[in-house]
MARDREN-935693 format. One record per residue (C-alpha): x, y, z negated. Coordinates in steps of 0.2 Angstrom, whole numbers, plus 5000, padded with zeros to 4 digits. Each point is the difference from the previous one (the first is absolute). Example, Ala and Ser with C-alpha at 12.3 -4.5 7.8 and 13.67 -1.06 7.14 Angstrom:
<pts>
506249784961 500650175003 
</pts>
This chain:
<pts>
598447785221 499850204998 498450074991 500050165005 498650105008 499249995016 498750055008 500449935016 499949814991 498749895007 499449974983 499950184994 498850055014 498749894994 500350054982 498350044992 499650194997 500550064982 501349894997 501450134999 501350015017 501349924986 499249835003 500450005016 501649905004 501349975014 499949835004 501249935011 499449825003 498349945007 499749854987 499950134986 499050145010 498749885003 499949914986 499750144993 498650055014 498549904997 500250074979 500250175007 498249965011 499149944983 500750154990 499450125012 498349925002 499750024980 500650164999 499150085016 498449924993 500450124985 499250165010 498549915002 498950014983 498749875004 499949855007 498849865001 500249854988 500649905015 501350105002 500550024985 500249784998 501050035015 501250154992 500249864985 500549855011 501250145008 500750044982 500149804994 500749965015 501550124998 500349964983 500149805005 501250025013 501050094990 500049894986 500749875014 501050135003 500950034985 500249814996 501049985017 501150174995 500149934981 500849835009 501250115012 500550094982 500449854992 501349915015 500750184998 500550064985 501150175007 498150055007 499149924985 499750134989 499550155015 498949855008 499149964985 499750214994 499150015017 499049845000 499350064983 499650175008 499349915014 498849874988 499550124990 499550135013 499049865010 499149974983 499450194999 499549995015 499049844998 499150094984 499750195012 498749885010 499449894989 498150025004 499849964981 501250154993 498850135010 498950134993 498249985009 499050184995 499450035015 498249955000 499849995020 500749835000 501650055008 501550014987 501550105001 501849905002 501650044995 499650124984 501749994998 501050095016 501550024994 500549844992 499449915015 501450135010 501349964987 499849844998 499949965018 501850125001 500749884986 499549865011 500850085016 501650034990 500149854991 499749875015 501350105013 501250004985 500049815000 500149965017 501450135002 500849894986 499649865010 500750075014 501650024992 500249814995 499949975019 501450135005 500949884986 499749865007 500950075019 501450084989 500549814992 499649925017 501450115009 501049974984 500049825003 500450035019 501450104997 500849904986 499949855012 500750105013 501750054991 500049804997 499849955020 501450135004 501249904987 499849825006 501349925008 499349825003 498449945012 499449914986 500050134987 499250135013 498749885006 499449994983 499950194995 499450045018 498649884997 499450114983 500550165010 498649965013 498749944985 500350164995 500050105016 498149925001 499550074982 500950185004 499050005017 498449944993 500050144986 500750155012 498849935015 498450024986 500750194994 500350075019 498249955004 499350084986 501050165001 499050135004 501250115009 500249955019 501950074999 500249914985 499449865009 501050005014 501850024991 499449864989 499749895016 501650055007 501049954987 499249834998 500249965018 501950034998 500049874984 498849875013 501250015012 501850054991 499649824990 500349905015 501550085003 500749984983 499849805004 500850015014 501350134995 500449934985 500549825009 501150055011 501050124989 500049814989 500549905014 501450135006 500550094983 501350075007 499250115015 500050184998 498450025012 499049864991 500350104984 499650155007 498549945010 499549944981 500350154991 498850095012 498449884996 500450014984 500150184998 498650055011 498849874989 500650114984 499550175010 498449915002 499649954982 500650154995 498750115010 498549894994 500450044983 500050185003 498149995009 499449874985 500850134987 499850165009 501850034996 501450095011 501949964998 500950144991 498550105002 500250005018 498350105008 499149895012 500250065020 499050135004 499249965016 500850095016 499449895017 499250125012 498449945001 499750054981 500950175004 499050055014 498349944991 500350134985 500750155012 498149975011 499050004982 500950174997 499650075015 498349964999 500050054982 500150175008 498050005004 499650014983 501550104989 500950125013 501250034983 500249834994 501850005007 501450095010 500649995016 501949974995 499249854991 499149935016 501550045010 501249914988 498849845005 500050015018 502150004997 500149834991 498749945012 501050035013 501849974992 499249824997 499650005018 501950025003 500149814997 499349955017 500850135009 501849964993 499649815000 501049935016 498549875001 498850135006 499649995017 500450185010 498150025003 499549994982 501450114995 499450155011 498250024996 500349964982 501350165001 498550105010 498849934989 500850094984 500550165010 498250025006 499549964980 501150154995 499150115013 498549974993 500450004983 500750175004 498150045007 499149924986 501150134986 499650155011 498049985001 500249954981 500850154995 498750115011 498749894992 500750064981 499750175004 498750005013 498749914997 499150025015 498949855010 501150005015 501549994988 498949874992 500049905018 501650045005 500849904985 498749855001 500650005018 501950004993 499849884986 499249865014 501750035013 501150004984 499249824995 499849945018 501750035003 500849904984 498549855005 501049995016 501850014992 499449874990 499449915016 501750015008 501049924985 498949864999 500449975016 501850024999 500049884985 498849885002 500649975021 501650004994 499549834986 499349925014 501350005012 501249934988 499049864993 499849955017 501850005005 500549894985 498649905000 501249885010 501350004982 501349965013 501350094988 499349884987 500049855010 501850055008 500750024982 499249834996 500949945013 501850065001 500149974980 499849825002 501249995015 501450104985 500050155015 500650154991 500450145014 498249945005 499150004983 500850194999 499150045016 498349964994 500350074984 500450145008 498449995010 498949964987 501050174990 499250095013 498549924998 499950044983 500250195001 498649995014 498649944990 500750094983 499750175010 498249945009 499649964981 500250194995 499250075015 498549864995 499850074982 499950195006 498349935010 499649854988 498550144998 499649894981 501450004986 499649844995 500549975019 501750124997 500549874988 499749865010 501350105013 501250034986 499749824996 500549935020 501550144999 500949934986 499649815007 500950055015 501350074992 500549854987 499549855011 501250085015 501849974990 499349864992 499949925015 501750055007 500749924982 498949845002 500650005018 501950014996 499949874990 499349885012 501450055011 501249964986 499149824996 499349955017 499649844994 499250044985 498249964999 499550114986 501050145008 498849975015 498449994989 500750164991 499950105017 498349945006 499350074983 500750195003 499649985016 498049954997 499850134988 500650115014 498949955012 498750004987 500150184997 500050045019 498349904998 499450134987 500750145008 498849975015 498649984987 500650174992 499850075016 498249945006 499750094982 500550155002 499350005018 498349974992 500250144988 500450125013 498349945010 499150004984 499749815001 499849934982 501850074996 499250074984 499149844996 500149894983 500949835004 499549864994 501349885004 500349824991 502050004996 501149944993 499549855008 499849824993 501549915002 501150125005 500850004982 500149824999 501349924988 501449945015 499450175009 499949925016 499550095016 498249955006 499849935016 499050165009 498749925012 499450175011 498850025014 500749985016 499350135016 498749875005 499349984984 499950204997 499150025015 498749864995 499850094984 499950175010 498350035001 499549944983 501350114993 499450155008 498249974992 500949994985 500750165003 498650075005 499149954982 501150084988 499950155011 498149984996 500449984983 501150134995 499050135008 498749924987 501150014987 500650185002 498050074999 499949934981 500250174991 500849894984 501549925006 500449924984 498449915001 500249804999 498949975016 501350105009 501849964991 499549825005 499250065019 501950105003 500949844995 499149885010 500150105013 501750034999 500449835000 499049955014 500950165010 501749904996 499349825006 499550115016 501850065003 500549814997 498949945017 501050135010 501949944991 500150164990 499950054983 500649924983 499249855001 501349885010 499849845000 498349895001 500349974979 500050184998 498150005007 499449884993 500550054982 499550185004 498449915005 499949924984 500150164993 498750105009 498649854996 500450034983 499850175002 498549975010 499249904986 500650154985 499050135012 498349864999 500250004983 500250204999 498450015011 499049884990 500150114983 499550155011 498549915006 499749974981 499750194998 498750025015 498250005000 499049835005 499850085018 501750045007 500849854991 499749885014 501050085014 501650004989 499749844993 499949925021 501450085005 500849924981 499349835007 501150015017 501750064993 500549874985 499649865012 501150065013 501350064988 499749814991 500749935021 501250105002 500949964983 499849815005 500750045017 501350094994 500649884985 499849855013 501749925006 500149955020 501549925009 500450055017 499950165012 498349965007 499249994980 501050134996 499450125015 498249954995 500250034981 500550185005 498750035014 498849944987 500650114984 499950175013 498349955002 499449974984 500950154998 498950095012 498549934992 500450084982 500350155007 498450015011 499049984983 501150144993 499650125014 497849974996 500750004979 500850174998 498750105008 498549914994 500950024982 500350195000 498050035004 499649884987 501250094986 499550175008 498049954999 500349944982 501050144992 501149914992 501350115002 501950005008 500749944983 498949844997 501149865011 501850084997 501449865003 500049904981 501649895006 501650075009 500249985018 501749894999 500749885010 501349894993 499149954983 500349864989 498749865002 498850054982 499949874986 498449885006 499350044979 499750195004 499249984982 501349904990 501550114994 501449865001 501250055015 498850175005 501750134995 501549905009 500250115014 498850155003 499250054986 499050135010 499149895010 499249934984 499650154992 499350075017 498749834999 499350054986 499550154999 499549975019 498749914992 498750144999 498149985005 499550175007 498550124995 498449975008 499750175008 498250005002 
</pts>
């Protein structure tokens, strides 16, 4: 966890004035940034009330309770951070420096608004507060200092805690590759999988509270591979058991085990920021992001006709279209899509050529037809790379499409399936010839995806589903040949189906990759924070077993049709709402964005798309989104806490209808039915509970912006005071006690505490 500065930091651009640009940090991980948040809110108040000389004694009782109110929390504080010192002694005496700082500051800050500790000359019954300026500014910088110091301590314990989790993993590893009885690897597998669960758990916390979406991304990519590389290992590591003497069956193990390595390897280099033999990380080179930084120069060119040379604009336009050289050489390109892209550039050269020649009139003639001659040159430059851009999306994305529905047959899966049990070699070499082909197929469409992925968090994801194709393929061919060698082997059999699932699983995901990057390019919630509920309960389990999936069938969906599109309709509503807040850090909206993004996914679900699978998929993320529902009631109650008499009981209605709601749809979601028919109704039942939540929240999110508009509060009053994460571990049920509260995320314990803050009454 870097300290450097930046100003960029979510934190640092709420940092109260006069604390010095050095106390404002790079924080990489939402937990810290907002714990630190709602401190950062109190400092700011104290400080900005500073400028203000006098003040009624109302408002000085209320500057006081302010000041107490910092100091007990971090008290509370500094006896969780003491207790995280002392179950780690390497951090012990760094943790225990800074939670001395910490006490002592919150102390001086305590006594800099005592009421008591003030002078009282004026004679108008008015008194002046902080007589002391400065020390309230250093001791609130101390405090700053101090508290960040610990929970980047803290933060540190927890990247320790991932580093001996992988540990463990890979030491049990090297033991599964050395068995050579069923009884010995059953056993070891067993603690493997217990410890798979751990690793997950921990890495499924730290990705959701990364803040960097590419970050993100790889980190999701990586565990996905470990998900479904675990299965494989089982069933790899069998067969090479049962026939120890196949040179496939070890191959075909070698491959899951290597690939899972890769793949623990590259979360440690996210969760420690670290590159292998100082190895840069890959500068980005898709098309789409190309394109996007050569239309911001050009337009650059309205307000700095000097900012840059033509040699250096013309250099861009090459690699744009040296890039565009991989659809036009691919032999996957259709003949139509190959000529206009090649017109496309030449007419982007054309005018490219214009644009520089009005520019370098423009440099020396600075005239108002020469003035409109360029704006007229700048708009068909832009035009004519949006439309370039335009035909490479179509190259790429129609070219997806008519793969995934060729294969979505897997008749080279099912014929390899089949000739490798009836021990048909000249046939299992013609589908693996086939399914070679294949291969190299979606490896290419892959490439041509990530230069339109239009996100880099979705070029990853592209990356991601290229290197998937590209294992899986041979592994599949190995898994194959040694059916064909052991027809009647039974685990041979089970070891094929595997590879083969996973393959068909990531032509499932390719097709979700798709409808992604099609809604980026159509600007449809492309851009949009997900909130999504994985990984999923029980799909770590200790035998890791395969759940049954139970899906909607085309009937169902088209029962579910209209509701769905209400639905759809709704978080329409809402993220329009949402996007008018000028504070998007504030709590009301963090929690509005993730509702609605949630209730977006259970939309996609009615219509058979999205992330959200199976009917157990829902109703967990139903679960979720009541809980979610029930956090932004609570939000909404303190805020209602901080209005006058007279708009308190609007909110407080609107309160009234969304926990009970949010109270049925948790019941719903949590109860267990038998059968399709209870099944259908528990879903058609959970979207409209759904809907109902989310009609409330499209009345709450205006009604609250006039209120906190109307009573002046201030953009910085309900920041987010707990990070916006997905995979937490369930809190000890004794928030107060201290016994078990540092096990496994220290943070979130720290974060608790000094979340406990009452605000300054501002009237």
């Amino acid at each position: 966890m870097a300290t450097s500065p930046c100003s960029s930091s979510g934190v640092s651009s709420a940092w109260p004035a006069g604390l010095g640009a050095e106390a404002a940090l790079e924080i990489r991980t939402r937990s810290v940034e907002q714990t630190l948040v709602p401190l950062v809110s109190q400092i700011t108040t104290l400080i900005n009330h500073k400028d203000k000389p006098k003040r009624s004694d109302k408002t000085l009782q209320a500057i006081q309770r302010v000041g107490q109110a910092v100091n007990l929390a971090v008290g509370r504080f500094v006896t969780v951070g003491e207790a995280i010192a002392n179950e780690n002694r390497e951090l012990k005496e760094e943790m225990s420096i800074a939670c001395f700082e910490a006490k002592r500051a919150g102390e001086t800050i305590a006594q800099l608004t005592d009421v008591a500790n003030l002078d009282h000359p004026e004679s108008d019954g008015r008194i002046t507060i902080f007589t002391d300026k400065t020390g309230v500014v250093k001791a609130a910088r101390l405090l700053l200092s101090s508290v960040t110091k610990v929970l980047v301590l803290a933060d540190r314990i927890v990247i320790k805690q991932i580093l001996a989790s992988r540990n463990k993993v890979l030491a049990t590893m090297e033991q599964l590759e050395k068995v050579s009885s069923f009884q010995e690897f059953v056993q070891i597998f067993s603690q493997f999988g217990n410890e798979m669960v751990e690793f997950a758990h921990l890495t499924g916390d730290r990705q959701n509270d990364l803040k960097d979406e590419k970050k993100k991304a790889r980190m999701a990519a990586a565990r996905a591979v470990l998900e479904k590389c675990t299965m494989m290992l089982l069933t790899a590591s069998k067969t090479c058991l049962r026939h120890p003497d196949c040179e496939s069956a070890r191959l075909n193990k070698e491959g899951v085990f290597h690939r899972m390595r890769l793949a623990l390897e590259q979360v440690i280099e996210i969760v420690t920021e670290s590159r292998p033999s100082g190895e840069n990380e890959m500068a980005a080179i898709s098309i789409y992001t190309s394109i996007k930084e050569f239309k911001n120069k050009v337009e650059g060119l309205r307000e700095n006709l000097y900012f840059f040379s033509k040699e250096n604009l013309s250099a861009m336009l090459e690699l744009i279209l040296e890039h565009t050289e991989d659809f036009t050489d691919s032999a996957y390109t259709s003949h139509e899509h190959r000529e206009r892209i090649l017109e496309q550039s030449k007419q982007a050269k054309m005018e490219l050529e214009q644009l520089v020649s009005v520019w370098m009139q423009a440099q020396s003639q600075k005239t108002k037809d020469i003035a409109e001659d360029l704006e007229v040159a700048i708009l068909k430059t832009c035009q004519c790379m949006n439309e370039l851009r335009r035909e490479l999306h179509h190259a790429a994305t129609s070219l997806a499409a008519d793969l995934l529905r060729y294969h979505a047959d897997h008749m080279v899966l099912k014929a390899l399936k089949i000739t490798g049990v009836e021990g048909n070699l000249e046939a299992v070499a013609e589908c693996t010839c086939k399914l070679s082909e294949q291969k190299e197929q979606l490896v290419e469409t892959c490439r041509l995806l990530r230069h339109v992925s239009g996100t880099e968090p979705l070029e990853i994801t592209c990356i991601h589903a290229e290197d998937t194709f590209q294992v899986i393929g041979p592994q599949i061919i190995s898994a194959a040949e040694t059916l064909t060698l052991h027809p009647s082997s039974k685990i041979a059999k089970e070891n094929l189906d595997v590879f083969c699932e996973a393959w068909e699983s990531q032509l499932s995901d390719m097709s979700m990759l798709l409808r992604e990057i099609s809604d980026v390019f159509e600007g449809r919630r492309g851009e949009k924070r997900a909130y999504l509920s994985l990984p999923r309960p029980g799909k770590h389990n200790a035998n890791l077993k395969a759940l049954k999936p139970v899906k909607l069938d085309t009937e169902e969906q088209a029962k579910l049709g209209k509701l769905g599109l209400e639905l759809h309709l709704l978080t329409s509503d809402v993220d329009s709402e949402t996007e008018k807040w000028e504070d998007q850090e504030n709590e009301i909206v963090r929690h509005g964005q993730s509702i609605s993004s949630m209730a977006h996914s259970m939309y996609l679900f009615t219509r058979g798309e999205g992330l959200l699978k199976t009917t157990q998929d829902l109703f967990h993320q139903a679960e979720v989104f009541a809980t979610e529902g029930i956090k932004l009631a609570s939000v909404l109650t303190a805020f209602s806490n901080q209005l006058e008499e007279d708009d308190k009981p609007l909110l407080l209605l609107e309160i009234d209808k969304l926990i009970p709601v949010c109270q049925q749809l948790q019941i719903t979601a949590k109860t267990t039915v038998q059968g399709k028919n209870a099944t259908f109704t528990k879903v058609d039942t959970c979207i409209r509970k759904t809907k109902g939540v989310m009609t409330i929240l499209s009345q709450v999110l205006p009604l609250s912006c006039k209120l906190l508009k109307k009573c002046g509060t201030g953009n910085g009053w309900l920041r987010s005071s707990h990070p916006w994460r997905e995979n937490r571990l369930q809190r000890n049920k004794n928030e107060d006690g201290m016994e078990g509260k540092t096990d496994a995320f220290g943070i979130k314990f720290l974060e608790h505490h000094v979340a406990n803050l009452t605000f300054l009454e501002s009237k």
